[in-house]
Structures are given as structure tokens and as C-alpha cells.
N, C-alpha and C positions, 0 to 999 in steps of 0.2 A: 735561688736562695738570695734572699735581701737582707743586707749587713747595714748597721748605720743608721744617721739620721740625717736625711738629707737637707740643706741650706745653700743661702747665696753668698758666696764670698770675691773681694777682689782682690783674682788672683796674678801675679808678678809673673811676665813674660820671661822664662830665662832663652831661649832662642826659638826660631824657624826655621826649620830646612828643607829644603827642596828633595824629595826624595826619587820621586819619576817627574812625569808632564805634567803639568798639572793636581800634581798628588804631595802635600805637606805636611812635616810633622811638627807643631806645635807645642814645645815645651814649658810645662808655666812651674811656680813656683805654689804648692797648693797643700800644706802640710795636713788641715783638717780632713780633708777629702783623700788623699792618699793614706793618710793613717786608716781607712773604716772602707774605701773600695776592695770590691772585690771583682776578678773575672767575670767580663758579659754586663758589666753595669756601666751606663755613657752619662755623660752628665751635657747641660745646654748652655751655649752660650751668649750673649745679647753680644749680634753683630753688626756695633755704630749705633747714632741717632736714630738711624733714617729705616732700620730695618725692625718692624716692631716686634714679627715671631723670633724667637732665637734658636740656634740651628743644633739642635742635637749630634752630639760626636762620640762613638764608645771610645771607653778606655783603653789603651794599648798597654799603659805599662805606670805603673803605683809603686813609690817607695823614696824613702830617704827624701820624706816633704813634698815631692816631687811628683806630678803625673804629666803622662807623653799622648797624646790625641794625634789619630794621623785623618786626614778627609782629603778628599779631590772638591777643587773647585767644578759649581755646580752651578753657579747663581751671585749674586749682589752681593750674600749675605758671606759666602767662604771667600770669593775675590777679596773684602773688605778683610776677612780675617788672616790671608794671607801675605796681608802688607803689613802686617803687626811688626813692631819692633824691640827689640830684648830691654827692658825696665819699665815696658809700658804697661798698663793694670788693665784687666779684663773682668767683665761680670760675670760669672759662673756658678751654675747650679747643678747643685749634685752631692754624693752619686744617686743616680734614679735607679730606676728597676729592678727586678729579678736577674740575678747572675747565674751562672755556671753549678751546678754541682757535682762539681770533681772528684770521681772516687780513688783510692789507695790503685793501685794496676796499673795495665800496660793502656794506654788510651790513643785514639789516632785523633787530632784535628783538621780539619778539613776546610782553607779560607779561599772564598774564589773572589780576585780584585781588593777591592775596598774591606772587603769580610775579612782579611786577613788577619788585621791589629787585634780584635779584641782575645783572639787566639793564641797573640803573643804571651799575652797576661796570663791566660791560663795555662801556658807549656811553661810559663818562670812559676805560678805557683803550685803547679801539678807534682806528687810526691812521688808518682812512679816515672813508668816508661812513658817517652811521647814520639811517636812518629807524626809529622805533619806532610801532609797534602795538602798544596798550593797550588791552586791556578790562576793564570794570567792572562789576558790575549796576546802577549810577547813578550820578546825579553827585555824592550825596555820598557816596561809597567811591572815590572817587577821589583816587590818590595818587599822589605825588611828580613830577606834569606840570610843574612849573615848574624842576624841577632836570632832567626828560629836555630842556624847551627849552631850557636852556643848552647843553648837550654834544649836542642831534642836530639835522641838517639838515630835520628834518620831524618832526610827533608826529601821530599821525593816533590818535584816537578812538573804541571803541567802546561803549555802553554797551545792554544789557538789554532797557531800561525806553524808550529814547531820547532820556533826558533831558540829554544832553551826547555832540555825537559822532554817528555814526550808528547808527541802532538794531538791533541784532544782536549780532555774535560778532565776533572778531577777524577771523574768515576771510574776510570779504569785501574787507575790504581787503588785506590782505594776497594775496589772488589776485588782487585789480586790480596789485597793484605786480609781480606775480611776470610777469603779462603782459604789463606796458607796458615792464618795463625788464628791467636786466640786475644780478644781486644776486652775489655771491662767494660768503654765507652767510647760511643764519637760524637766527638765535639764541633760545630759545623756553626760558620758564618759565610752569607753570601747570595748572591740574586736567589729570589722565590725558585725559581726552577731549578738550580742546582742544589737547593735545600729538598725541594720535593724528592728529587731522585736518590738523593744519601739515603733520605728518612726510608724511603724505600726498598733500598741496597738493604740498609740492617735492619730492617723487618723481617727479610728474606732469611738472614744471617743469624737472626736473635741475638743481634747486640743492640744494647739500650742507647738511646739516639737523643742530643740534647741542638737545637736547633737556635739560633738568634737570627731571628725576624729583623731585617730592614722595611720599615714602613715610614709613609713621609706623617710628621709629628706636628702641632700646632703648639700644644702647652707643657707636652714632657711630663706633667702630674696627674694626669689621668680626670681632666675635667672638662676639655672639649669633645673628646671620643671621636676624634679626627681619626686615629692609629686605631679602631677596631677592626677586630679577626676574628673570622670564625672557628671556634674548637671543639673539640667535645670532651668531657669528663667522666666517666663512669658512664658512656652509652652516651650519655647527656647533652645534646649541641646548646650553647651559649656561644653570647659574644667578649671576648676578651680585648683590653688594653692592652697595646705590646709596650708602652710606655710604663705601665703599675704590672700589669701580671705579668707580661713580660720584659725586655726583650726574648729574652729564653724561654724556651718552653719544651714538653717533650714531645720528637717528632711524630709521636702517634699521636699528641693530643691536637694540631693541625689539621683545621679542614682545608686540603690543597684544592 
């Protein structure tokens, strides 16, 4: 679901914080864009002179003027944005994409790593129940668990290593809750293969599956067709923008 009209504005650093190794949360001051984001939609940002693509970041968290981006240094272009400092002005575009379609019920999300933030967003505006499933490779890459325990009825744990949580993958919990109870939707951010395996868990399950695609991006507006993916629609294979049609998408319309 796409809300809004997306533009560039510059927007007012209010701080950065270090949240694991290498992983930071960016808070800017962005009233247009928070007022009209929704869940599952990232917007880009121009990082410096010297870096000409600009690096796309989903939204973690919209409101009160304000929006929170979290990323891990990757490259030139996030190193550069994590030296930012609080009153400095940033180029920003957005919001982009297709978000989240959040139904009324009980819903799980499901974020592995970096997947996690844009899940935040939609367990603050999700109206029913939210249990999340989070994975990590250990306990200390683990983020934002004390803002999902404010906003969901449950945070269930996995990590790698074992060392916080139960030791594996998201999957196993996530097929314990798919068995014991009764879910509306799951909501899923995170490397390709642990999106394959959800979408496939609640296939088994018949519960309706909404997936956000990370792919590497060049213009974020759907005009280089860098980010195409294969899907199908109605029987149909096409190729899709995860930048315009999605990042979301449903996990059966994914060609894995």
C-alpha cells in the first residue's frame, strides 16, 4: 500500500546512536514525510559530495515530525552517514514504495538482522495483537528489543550463536506459533533466504504472507531497474521494481 507523495527535503539531524557494532539509528527531523509514511516504506538518502547513488534506508519509526532509520555500515556511502552530527541537514527522499498492509487481528512479524526496524513501524501502527520474532547472529547485534517490548504482546528471540533467545533461526519459532494458534498475517523483513522460508512456513499454514524485499537500489524511483524481481501475478511471471511495486510484496507473488 503506497500513501503520499513522495519529494526531496532537507531534513534536520536531531541525533545518532550507536545501537550495536556497526549498526545506527539516525534521527532526523522530517515533518512532511512522517506526516504521509507508512510501514514497509524507506526513503534515500544523498551520502556527501563524493557519493553520487544515494543509499536507501526503511523506515523504523514516523511521528510527531519526526522519523528514525536504523542501517549498518556497509560502504563509503553509510560510514559517511554515520559521522552525521545533531543540527546538521541531510538530502532526503521519500517516502518510496509499497508498504505493509496491516489487517485488524492477531499478526506475527518476523525481522532477521537489519530486517528488523521497518517492523517496528508496523507493530506501533498495527491495531490488533503483535507477537515478533527476531533474529540475530548474537546477542550483541541485537536491536531494538526493548522498543518491540513496549508495542507487542510477546518478543520471542533468536540468535545463531545461542547466546540470547533460542539458538537457530527465526523459523522455529515462528512454526511453533503458526501451529498452536490462529495469526491473520506475517509480516517478514530479512535476507532473501529467511523470507523464502517464512513465505513457505505460511503457505503450509494458510496464513497470508507479506514479505519486504532487500535489494541493492541505484535511483529508489523505479527508473534504472537496478532492483528487478521476478514475480508472478495471476499465474503471470513478470518483472517487478522492489523500489515502485515494492519493497513489499505477497510472499506468494515472489519468484524465490
Amino acid at each position: 500500500m503506497m500513501v503520499g507523495i513522495q519529494d526531496v527535503y532537507a531534513c534536520t539531524i536531531d541525533d545518532v546512536v550507536l545501537l550495536a557494532e556497526s549498526i545506527y539509528a539516525i534521527n532526523l527531523i522530517a515533518p512532511e514525510i512522517s506526516g504521509c509514511a507508512i510501514a514497509g516504506q524507506f526513503v534515500t538518502i544523498k551520502c556527501g559530495e563524493s557519493n553520487l547513488l544515494r543509499r536507501p534506508l526503511s523506515i523504523c519509526r514516523a511521528g510527531e515530525g519526526k522519523i528514525s532509520l536504523v542501517f549498518e555500515i556497509k560502504g563509503e556511502g553509510t560510514e559517511w552517514l554515520s559521522m552525521r552530527y545533531p543540527g546538521e541537514r541531510i538530502n532526503v527522499l521519500g517516502p518510496l514504495g509499497n508498504g505493509f498492509d496491516i489487517p485488524d487481528g492477531n499478526i506475527i512479524t518476523v525481522g532477521g538482522g537489519i530486517g528488523a526496524p521497518p517492523l517496528l513501524f508496523a507493530a506501533e501502527t498495527a491495531k490488533g495483537s503483535v507477537t515478533a520474532v527476531l533474529g540475530f547472529r548474537g546477542a550483541g547485534r541485537i536491536i531494538l528489543k526493548d522498543l518491540f517490548d513496549e508495542v507487542c504482546d510477546d518478543v520471542l528471540l533468536a540468535t545463531d550463536d545461542g547466546s540470547s533467545g533460542i539458538r537457530g533461526t527465526v523459523i522455529t519459532p515462528l512454526r511453533e506459533l503458526l501451529v498452536r494458534g490462529a495469526y491473520d498475517a506475517v509480516l517478514a523483513c530479512g535476507p532473501r533466504v529467511m523470507l523464502r522460508a517464512v513465505a513457505d512456513i505460511c503457505n503450509q499454514h494458510n496464513v497470508p504472507c507479506q514479505v519486504s524485499l532487500e535489494e541493492r537500489m541505484a535511483c529508489g524511483v523505479g527508473a534504472c531497474i537496478v532492483c528487478a524481481c521476478a514475480t508472478k501475478k495471476g499465474g503471470v511471471a513478470s518483472m517487478s521494481r522492489v523500489c515502485v511495486e515494492g519493497p513489499v510484496f505477497a510472499g506468494d507473488e515472489v519468484v524465490w
